[in-house]
N, C-alpha and C positions, 0 to 999 in steps of 0.2 A: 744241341738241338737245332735244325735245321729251321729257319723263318716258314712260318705257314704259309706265307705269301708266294712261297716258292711253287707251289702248289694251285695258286691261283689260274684262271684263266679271264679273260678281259671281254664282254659282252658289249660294244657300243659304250658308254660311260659309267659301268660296274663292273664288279668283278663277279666269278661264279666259280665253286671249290666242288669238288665230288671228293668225298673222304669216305675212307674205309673203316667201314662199325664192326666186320667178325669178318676173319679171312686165314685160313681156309673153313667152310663151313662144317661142322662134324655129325654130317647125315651122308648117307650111303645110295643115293636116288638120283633118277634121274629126272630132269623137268621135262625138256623137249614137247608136244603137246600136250601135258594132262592140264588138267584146270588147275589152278595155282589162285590162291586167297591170301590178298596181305592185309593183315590186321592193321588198324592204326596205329603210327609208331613200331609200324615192323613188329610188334613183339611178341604176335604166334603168326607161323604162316601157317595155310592149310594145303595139304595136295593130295591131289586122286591119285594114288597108287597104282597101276595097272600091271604094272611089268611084275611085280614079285609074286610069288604062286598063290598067293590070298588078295585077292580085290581088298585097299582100307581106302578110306581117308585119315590119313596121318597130320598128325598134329605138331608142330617143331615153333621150340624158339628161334628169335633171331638170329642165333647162332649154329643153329642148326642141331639144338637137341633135340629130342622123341621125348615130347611129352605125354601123345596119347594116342594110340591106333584104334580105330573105328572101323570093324570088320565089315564090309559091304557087298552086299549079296547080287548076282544079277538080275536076281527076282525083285530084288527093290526098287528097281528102275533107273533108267538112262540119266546121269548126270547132268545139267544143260550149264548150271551156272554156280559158283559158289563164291561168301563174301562175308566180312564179321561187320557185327554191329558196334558200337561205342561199347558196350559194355562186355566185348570177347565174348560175346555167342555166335557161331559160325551157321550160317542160314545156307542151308540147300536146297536149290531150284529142282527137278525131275522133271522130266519131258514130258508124263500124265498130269502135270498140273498140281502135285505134292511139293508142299514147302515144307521142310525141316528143320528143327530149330534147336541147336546141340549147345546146352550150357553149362558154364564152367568150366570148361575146357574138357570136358568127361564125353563119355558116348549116351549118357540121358539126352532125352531128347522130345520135345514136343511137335505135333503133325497137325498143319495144313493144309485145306485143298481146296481150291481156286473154282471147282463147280465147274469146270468146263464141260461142254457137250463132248458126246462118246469119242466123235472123230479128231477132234480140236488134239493137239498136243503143243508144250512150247517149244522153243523154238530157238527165243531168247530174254533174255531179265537184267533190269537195272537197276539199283538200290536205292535209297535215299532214308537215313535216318532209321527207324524199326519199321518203312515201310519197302517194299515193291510193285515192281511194273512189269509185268512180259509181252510179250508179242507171238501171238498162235500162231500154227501156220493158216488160218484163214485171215491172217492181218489183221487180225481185234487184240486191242491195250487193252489186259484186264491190271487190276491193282489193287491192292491194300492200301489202305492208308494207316490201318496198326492191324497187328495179328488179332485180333480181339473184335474187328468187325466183318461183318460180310462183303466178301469182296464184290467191286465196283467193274465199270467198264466205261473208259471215253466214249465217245461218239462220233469222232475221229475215221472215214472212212476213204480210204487213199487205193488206188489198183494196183500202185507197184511204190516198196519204198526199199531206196536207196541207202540211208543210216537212220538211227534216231537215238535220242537220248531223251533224258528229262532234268528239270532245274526243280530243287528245294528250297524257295525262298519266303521269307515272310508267312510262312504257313499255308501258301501255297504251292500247289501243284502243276508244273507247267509240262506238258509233254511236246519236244519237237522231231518232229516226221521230215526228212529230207523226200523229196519224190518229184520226179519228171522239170530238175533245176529249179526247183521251189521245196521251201522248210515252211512248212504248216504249223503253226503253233494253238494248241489244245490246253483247256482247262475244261472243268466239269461244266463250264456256265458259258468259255465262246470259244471262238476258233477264230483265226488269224492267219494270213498268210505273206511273204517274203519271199518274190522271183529273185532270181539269180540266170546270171548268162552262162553257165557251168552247173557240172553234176555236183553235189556235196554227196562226198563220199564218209566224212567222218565229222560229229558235231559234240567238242566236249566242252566242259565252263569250270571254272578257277573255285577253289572253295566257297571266297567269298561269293561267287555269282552275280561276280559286276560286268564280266565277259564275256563271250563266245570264242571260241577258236573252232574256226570252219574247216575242213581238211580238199581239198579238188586234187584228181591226179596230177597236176602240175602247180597245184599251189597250197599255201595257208592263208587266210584269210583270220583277221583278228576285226572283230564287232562285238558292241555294246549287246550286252547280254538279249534287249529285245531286238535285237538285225539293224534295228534304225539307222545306225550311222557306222560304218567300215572305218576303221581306223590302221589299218593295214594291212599288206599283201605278199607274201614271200614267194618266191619259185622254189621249189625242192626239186632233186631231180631223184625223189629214192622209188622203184617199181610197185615194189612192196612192205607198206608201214604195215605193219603186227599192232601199235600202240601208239594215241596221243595220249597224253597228260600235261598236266599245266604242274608247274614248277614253285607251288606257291601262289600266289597271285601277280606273275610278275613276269615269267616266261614259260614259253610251250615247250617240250620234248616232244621228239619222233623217234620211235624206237624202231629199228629194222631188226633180224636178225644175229645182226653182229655189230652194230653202230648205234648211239645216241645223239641228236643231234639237239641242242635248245636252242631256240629261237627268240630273239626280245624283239622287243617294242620296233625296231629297225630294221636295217636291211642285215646286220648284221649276223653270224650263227657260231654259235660253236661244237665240236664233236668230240664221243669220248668213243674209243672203239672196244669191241669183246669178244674174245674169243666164242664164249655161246652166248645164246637169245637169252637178252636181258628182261626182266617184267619190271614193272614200274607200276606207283602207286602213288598219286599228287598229298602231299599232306599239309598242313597248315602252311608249315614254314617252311616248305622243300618238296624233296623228293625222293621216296626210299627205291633205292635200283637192288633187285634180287637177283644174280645169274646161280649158276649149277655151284659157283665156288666157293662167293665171296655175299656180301651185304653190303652196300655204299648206304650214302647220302650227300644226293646236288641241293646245294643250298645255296642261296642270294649273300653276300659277303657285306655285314651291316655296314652302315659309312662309320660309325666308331670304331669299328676293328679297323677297317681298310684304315683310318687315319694311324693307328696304333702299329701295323704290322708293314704296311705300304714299305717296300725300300726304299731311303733316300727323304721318307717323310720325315718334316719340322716341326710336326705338330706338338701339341703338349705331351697327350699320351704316349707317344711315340717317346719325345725324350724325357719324359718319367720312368718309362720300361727301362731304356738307357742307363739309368743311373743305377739299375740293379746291379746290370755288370760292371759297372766302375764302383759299387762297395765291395761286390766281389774280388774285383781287383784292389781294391785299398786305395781307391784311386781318389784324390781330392776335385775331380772332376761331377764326381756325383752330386756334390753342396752346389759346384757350378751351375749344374742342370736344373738345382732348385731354383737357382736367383731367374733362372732363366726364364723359367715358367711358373713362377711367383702367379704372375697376374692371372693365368689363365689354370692354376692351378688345380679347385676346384672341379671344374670340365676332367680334366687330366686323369685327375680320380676316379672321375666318375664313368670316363670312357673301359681305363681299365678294369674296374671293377666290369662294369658290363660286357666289356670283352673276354673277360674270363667265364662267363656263363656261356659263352658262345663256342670255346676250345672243347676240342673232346678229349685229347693229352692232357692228363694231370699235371705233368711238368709246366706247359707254360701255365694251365691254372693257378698254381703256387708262384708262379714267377711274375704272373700281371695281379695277382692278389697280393705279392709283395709288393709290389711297383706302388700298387692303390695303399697300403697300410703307410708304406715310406711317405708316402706325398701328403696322408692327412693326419699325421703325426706332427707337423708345423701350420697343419692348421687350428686359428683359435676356436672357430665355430664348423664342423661339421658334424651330420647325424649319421650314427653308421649302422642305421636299422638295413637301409639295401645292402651293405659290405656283409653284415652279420646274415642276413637271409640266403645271399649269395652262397657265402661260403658254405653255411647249412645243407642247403640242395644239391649244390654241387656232391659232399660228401653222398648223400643219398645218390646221386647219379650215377656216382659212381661205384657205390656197392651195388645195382641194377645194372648196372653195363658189363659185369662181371662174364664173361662166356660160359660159364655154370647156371644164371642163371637169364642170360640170354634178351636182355631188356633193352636194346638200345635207343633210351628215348631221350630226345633233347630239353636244352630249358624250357623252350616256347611251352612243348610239351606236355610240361612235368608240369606246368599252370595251368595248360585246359584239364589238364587227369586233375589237379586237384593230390595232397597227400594221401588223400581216405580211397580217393580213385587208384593210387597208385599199392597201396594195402590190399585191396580189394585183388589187385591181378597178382598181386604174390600170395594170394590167399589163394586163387585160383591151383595156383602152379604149386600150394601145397610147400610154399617158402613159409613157415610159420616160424624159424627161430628168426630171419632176417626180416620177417616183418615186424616180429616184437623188437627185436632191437633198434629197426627204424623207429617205430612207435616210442621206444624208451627214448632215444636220442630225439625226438623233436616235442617231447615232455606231451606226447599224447595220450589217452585211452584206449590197451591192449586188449577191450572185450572181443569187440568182431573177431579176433584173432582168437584168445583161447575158445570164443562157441567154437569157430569155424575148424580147431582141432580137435576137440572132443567128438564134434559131431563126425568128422571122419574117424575118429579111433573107436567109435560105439558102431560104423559099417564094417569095418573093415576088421576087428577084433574077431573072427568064427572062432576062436580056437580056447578065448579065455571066457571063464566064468561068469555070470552078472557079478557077484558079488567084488569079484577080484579087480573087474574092469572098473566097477563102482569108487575103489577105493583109487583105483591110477588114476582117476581123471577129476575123483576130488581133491585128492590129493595134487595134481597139477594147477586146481581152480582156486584153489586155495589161495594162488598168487593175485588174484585179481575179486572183487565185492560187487561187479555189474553184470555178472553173467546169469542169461536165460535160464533156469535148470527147468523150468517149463516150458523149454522149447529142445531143450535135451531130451527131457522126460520123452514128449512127441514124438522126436526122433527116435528114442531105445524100442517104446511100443510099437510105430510103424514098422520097425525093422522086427516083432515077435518078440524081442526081451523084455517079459511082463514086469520080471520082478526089478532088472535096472531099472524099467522106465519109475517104479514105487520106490526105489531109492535114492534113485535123482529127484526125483518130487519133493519128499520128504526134506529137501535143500533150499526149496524155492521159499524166502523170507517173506514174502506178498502174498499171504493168503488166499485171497480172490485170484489170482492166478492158478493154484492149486484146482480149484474147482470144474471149474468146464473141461479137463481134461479127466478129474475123477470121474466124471458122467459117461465122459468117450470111454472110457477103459471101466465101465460099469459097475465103479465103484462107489453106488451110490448111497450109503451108508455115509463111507468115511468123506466124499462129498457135502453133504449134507451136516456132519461134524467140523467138516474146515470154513465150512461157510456161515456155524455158530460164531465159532473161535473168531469170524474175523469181524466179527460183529455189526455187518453191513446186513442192514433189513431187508431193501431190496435184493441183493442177495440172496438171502435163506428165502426170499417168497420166491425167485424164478425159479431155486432147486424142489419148493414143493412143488410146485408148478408144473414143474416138466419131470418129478418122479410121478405125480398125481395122474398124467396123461399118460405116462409108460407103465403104471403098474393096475393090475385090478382093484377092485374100491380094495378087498380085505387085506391085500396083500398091499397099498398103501397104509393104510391103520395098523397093522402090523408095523411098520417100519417106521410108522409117525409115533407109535409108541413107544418105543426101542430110543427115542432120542429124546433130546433132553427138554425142561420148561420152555427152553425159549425156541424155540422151532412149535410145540404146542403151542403159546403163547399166541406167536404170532400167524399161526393155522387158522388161530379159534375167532381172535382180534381183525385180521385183517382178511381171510383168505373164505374166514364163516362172513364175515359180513356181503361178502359179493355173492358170495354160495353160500346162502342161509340153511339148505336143502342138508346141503354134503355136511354141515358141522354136526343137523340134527341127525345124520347117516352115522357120524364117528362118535355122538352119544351114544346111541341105542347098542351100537357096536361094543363102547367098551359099557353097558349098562348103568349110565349116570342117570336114573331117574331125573334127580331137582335137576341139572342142566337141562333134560330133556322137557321139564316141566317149562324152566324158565325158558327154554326154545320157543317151545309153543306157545307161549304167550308174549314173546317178542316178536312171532312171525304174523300173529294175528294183529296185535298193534298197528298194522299196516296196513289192514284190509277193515272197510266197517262189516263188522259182525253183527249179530243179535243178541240180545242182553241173554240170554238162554245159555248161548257156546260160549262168553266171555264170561259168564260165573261159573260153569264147567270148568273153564283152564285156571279159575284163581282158586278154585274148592281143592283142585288138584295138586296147583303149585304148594297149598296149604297145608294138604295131607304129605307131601317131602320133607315138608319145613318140619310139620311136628316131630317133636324130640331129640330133637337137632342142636345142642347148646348154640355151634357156630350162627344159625339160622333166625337165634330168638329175637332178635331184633327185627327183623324182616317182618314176622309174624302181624304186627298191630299195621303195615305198612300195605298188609293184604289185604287185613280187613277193613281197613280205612276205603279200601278199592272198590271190596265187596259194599259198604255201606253207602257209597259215591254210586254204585252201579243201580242200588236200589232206589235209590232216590233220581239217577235219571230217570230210569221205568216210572215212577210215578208223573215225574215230570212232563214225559211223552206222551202218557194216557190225558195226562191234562191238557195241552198246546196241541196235543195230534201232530206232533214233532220231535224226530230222534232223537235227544241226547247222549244215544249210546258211546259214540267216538268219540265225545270230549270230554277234555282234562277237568281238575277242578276250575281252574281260573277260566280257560276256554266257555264252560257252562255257566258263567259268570254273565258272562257277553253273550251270551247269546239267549237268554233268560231274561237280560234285560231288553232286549230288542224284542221279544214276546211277552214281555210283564206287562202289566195295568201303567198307568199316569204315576201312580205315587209306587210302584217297585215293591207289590207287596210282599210275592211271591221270592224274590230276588233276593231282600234284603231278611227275609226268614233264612236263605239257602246258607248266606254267608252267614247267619249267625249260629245255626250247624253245625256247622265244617269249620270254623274257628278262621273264617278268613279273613283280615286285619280290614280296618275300614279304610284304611292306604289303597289296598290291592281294590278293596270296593271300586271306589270312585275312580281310580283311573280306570277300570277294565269297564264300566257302568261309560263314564266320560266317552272314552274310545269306541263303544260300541253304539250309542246314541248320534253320535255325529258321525260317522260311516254310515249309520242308513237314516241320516240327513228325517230322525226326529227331534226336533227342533223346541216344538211346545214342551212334548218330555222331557228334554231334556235342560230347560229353564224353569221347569216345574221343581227338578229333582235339584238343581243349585238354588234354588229360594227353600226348602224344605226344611235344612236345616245350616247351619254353619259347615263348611266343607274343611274338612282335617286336611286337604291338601291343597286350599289357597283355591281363587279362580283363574290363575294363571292358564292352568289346563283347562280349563274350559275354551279362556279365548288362542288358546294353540289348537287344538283340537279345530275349531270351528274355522279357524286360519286356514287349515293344511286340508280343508273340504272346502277353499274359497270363499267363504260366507264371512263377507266382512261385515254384512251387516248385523249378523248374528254375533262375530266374536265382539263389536263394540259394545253389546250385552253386558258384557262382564265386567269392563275396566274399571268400570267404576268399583267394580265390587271387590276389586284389587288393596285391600286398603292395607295389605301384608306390604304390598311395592312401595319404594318412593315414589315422588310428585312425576321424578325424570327419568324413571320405569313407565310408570302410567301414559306420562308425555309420550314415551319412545313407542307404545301400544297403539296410542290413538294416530301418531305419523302412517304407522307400518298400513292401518284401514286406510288412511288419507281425511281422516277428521282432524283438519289442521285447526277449525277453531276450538275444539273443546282441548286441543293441546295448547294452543296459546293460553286458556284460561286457567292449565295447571301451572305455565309457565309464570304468569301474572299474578295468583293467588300465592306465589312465593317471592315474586318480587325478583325470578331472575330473568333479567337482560342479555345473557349471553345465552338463556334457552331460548326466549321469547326468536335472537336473531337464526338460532340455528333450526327455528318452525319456519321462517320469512322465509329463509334460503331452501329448506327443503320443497313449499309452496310453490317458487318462483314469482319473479316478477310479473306475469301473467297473473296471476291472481291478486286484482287488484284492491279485493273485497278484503281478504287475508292481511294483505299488504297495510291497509290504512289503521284496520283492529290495530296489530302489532305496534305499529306508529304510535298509535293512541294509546295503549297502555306502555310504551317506553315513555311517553310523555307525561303519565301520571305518576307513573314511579320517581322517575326522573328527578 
């Protein structure tokens, strides 16, 4: 194996390698002008077709395979610009101002249009992220900022412009306009501008967009991303550049026709030459070059490799690699190389290991992963979570870089994709055994992968059976416990296979998933039975809910009867209670008198009636009841109703005040607030109706002190002994503020202790007749705790206290 460094070329104080990712490429085209789209990471390109007898955009891996041809019409209009987004959907610009947006690498495809006036066409477009920019030919930036809003427009108005470009940073949008030796720089909110003593012909910036690179017919100009400060100036002498690009974050290319030229930080340059017009595409960590042939990648040469591979280097890594070929040899020189690099060994390790993430040869891969295993074999303490990860991906790289299936992405790479990113574009490309075995080999979850093959074998299956296809792809699913079958199902229906889509269903273990699609495929019955089964209530109410609005009353009752208690159940519970109307609608429907009976007399509950229509609906619900075994209880509970009713109406004619709306206990309180001084009236009612002298005196208490009758109600506690204490009295008359009213009572507390009573008399602020309960018991720690709540401002309080601690005492 030949050193990589051979291969090097020397930039100013680095080195710079162009290596070859697929060569020859295995497509049949030719590029020369069509528009050409390199995905990130090289790994689908796209190209406008023109020359072969059917107009496409064709779709190829890095290697130059046909993944997908995209028939294109000359009625579809003019091509201006094409470019993929992060996520391999190839976006196409037309010259009417239509953006196209083709996912999956498929000819699906979603449509755009930019609103321009009749005359406006583009012209030209630049991308950034899932947005773009064009330029009409009346010189107006229109723009997206995601496909999803109404396109916008700078304000930006220039009479002639020379280049522009635009920067994605920070979540802003910067647009620069080269015109008349001045770059204008645009945001929705200011505008800015930057003279120059020369034309800018060409304005591009490094991923990160910490740069500028300016282009003038005799020079390159390198500045700080906002112009501020020129930090370099090259002379070129090429007529005609086709292409800048930035090389990573760290040098420019100039692409002519048949030369590459990269420029750094210096006066310095270096050239690679080609036979045809090379296209070029800046990526993280490099730069992917595409000609008619081959596929490269210029990349920046780490300083751990350089120290590792350099001829003639001392370093450690370097003579750790060393030692492989002296075990190879049997050479006792290899132990040598240990002692040698003992101290810095460590490092050594760890360059090779990283420098083997950076080979695109498997051979020295294994040969600087041996170099790293040999070297931390003698050591006592290293961790070889990066050794183990490395090798890992690596493996994966290298099943991706295969020219079958056309991936050529490096390690930087393979950590912005992310593994699931990297799944995701072999799911594209319809890799689904070598994505599950990725997925197996890095001990991940195969579900994306079997949906994403079922769901194409349920498109693309015309010729098999539902039932048959049913069985191949449960039977394939079988391998994995996480997959959608409710997102299958979706799929089999969208696509007219009714009955797969119901035998995929029938698979889905999550019930509530089952449902909102039975609705869509109008299967509202067996809906409405999976949404029992899963026993979720909100559930079974949004299915009545939204069958109730889709079907006629009869033909919902029909269908509410057909299913089981608990959909009833909670119709009548929850769905009658909002719609008291619609329950008594599904009575009379299915003829349940006593429901209908006890309807109407739950509905009128709510409204005050006349004692006339509320003994109507109790005589009624009566006559249901009768002969009824289940009912006989109910029966004495009617006429307790009916005898309560009778006796408001007398009540009314007497006071010349309704009683009809209230309960028994309600008519209690309110009886007494219209009874005589001594409640003659009141205390007949309750003895009637059998109502406890408990419930008396609190609903008598409670309603005397609410309408703040005061004599009355001191009259009715001296009357007789109170069965429930005078506690209620003085709370009662507390919580209507009348403290002078509840100190009424305390005395008459004689159920409380001394330091109950005390705590009564504190709460009104009668601190001396509290001291005097405190004193007539001889206690000293109540007496202090009436001092302190008084305060020492009360100086009257204060001396009492004194004076009976001093008689106890």
């Amino acid at each position: 194996m030949n050193n990589p460094s051979l291969g090097w070329e020397r930039l100013d104080t680095v080195f710079y390698r162009l290596r070859e990712c697929y060569s020859p490429l295995q497509w049949d085209i030719e590029l020369d002008e069509q528009p050409v789209a390199i995905s990130n990471s090289a790994a689908a390109i796209a190209v406008f077709n023109s020359h072969s007898s059917h107009t496409s955009i064709d779709i190829f891996s890095g290697s130059g395979v046909l993944l997908n041809s995209i028939p294109w019409l000359l009625s579809n209009g003019q091509i201006v610009s094409m470019s993929w987004t992060d996520n391999e959907e190839l976006l196409v610009v037309l010259q009417n101002g239509t953006i196209r947006k083709f996912s999956d690498l498929t000819s699906e495809f979603d449509e755009f249009g930019l609103n321009l006036p009749e005359d406006s066409i583009v012209q030209e477009a630049k991308f950034f992220q899932d947005g773009i920019v064009v330029l009409t030919n009346e010189k107006k930036f229109v723009f997206f900022s995601s496909f999803s809003q109404v396109p916008r427009h700078f304000t930006l108005n220039v009479d002639s412009i020379d280049c522009w470009n635009i920067l994605y940073s920070d979540r802003v949008l910067q647009l620069f306009v080269s015109s008349n030796k001045s770059i204008h720089i645009s945001t929705l909110t200011t505008e800015t501008s930057v003279k120059f003593g020369q034309v800018i012909t060409g304005i591009e910036f490094p991923p990160n967009g910490s740069f500028a690179s300016l282009l003038t017919p005799d020079n390159l100009i390198i500045a700080t991303s906002d112009l501020e400060n020129l930090l370099s100036e090259f002379s070129h002498n090429f007529k005609h550049i086709r292409s800048m690009q930035w090389c990573s974050n760290d040098a420019v290319v100039l692409a002519t026709n048949d030369e590459l030229q990269v420029i750094g930080p210096g006066d310095d340059s270096i050239s690679f030459y080609y036979e045809n017009r090379p296209f070029i595409r800046s990526q993280n960590d490099g730069l992917t070059v595409l000609t008619q042939s081959k596929l490269e990648f210029l990349s920046r040469v780490a300083n751990f490799t350089e120290e590792t591979f350099r001829i003639g280097s001392t370093k450690a890594s370097a003579i750790l690699l060393d030692s492989i070929d002296q075990l190879d040899r049997h050479s006792p020189k290899a132990d040598e190389n240990l002692r040698i690099v003992k101290p810095n060994l460590v490092e050594a390790v760890d360059n090779c290991i990283r420098s083997a993430s950076e080979e695109f040869d498997p051979q020295w891969q294994k040969k600087l992963l041996r170099a790293a295993s040999f070297g931390k074999s003698i050591l006592d303490f290293y961790s070889s979570e990066e050794f183990v990860e490395i090798c890992n991906n690596l493996r994966v790289l290298n099943a991706v870089r295969q020219p079958e299936v056309g991936m050529f992405i490096t390690y930087a790479q393979l950590l912005n994709y992310g593994h699931q990113g990297l799944i995701q574009s072999l799911i594209r490309r319809r890799l689904f055994l070598l994505a599950s075995k990725i997925c197996k080999f890095l001990s991940s979850f195969p579900d994306n992968i079997y949906f994403a093959w079922a769901k194409l074998k349920i498109k693309s299956s015309y010729n098999t059976n539902d039932k048959e296809l049913s069985e191949i792809i449960l039977d394939k699913l079988a391998e994995t416990k996480r997959v959608s079958y409710t997102g299958l199902s979706e799929v089999a229906y969208n696509e007219g296979r009714v009955e797969l889509a119901h035998l995929l269903l029938d698979h889905e273990p999550v019930l509530e998933n089952q449902v909102p699609l039975l609705l869509q495929m109008g299967q509202d019955k067996n809906a409405l039975l999976k949404s029992e089964q899963s026993g979720n209530v909100d559930l079974i109410c949004s299915v009545l809910l939204r069958l109730y609005y889709k079907f006629s009353l009869s033909q919902f009752f029909i269908l509410l009867s057909d299913s089981t208690d608990v959909s009833i159940g909670i119709f009548k519970d929850i769905i009658g209670s909002v719609k008291p109307d619609l329950l008594l609608e599904y009575y009379y429907q299915d003829d349940q008198l006593i429901k209908i009976a006890e309807s109407n007399l739950l509905q009128d509950s709510t409204y005050s009636l006349d004692a006339e229509t509320k003994r109507n609906r109790l005589l009624e619900l009566l006559k249901a009841y009768e002969g009824k075994k289940f009912y006989e209880n109910d029966v004495p509970i009617i006429e307790s109703h009916l005898k309560l009713l009778n006796y408001q109406e007398t009540l009314t004619n007497k006071f010349n005040h309704s009683f009809v709306a209230f309960s028994k206990i309600e008519t209690i309180s309110e009886l007494a607030r219209l009874d005589d001084e001594k409640l003659t009236e009141t205390q007949k009612y309750a003895y009637q109706f059998g109502i406890s002298s408990t419930q008396l005196y609190h609903s008598v208490v409670k309603s005397l002190a609410k309408s703040h009758q005061w004599d009355k109600l001191f009259q009715f506690a001296k009357s007789k002994k109170s069965p429930v204490g005078y506690e209620l009295f003085f709370r009662e008359c507390y919580l209507q503020n009348e403290k002078r009213q509840a100190g009424l009572y305390i005395g008459m507390c004689k159920e409380l202790t001394y330091k109950a009573r005390a705590d009564l008399y504190l709460k009104i602020g009668e601190y001396r007749l509290a001291a005097d309960e405190a004193s007539k018991k001889k206690d000293i720690d109540l007496l202090q705790l009436v001092k302190d709540t008084a305060g020492s401002t009360n100086v009257g309080i204060t001396r009492l206290i004194e004076d009976y601690v001093t008689r106890i005492g």
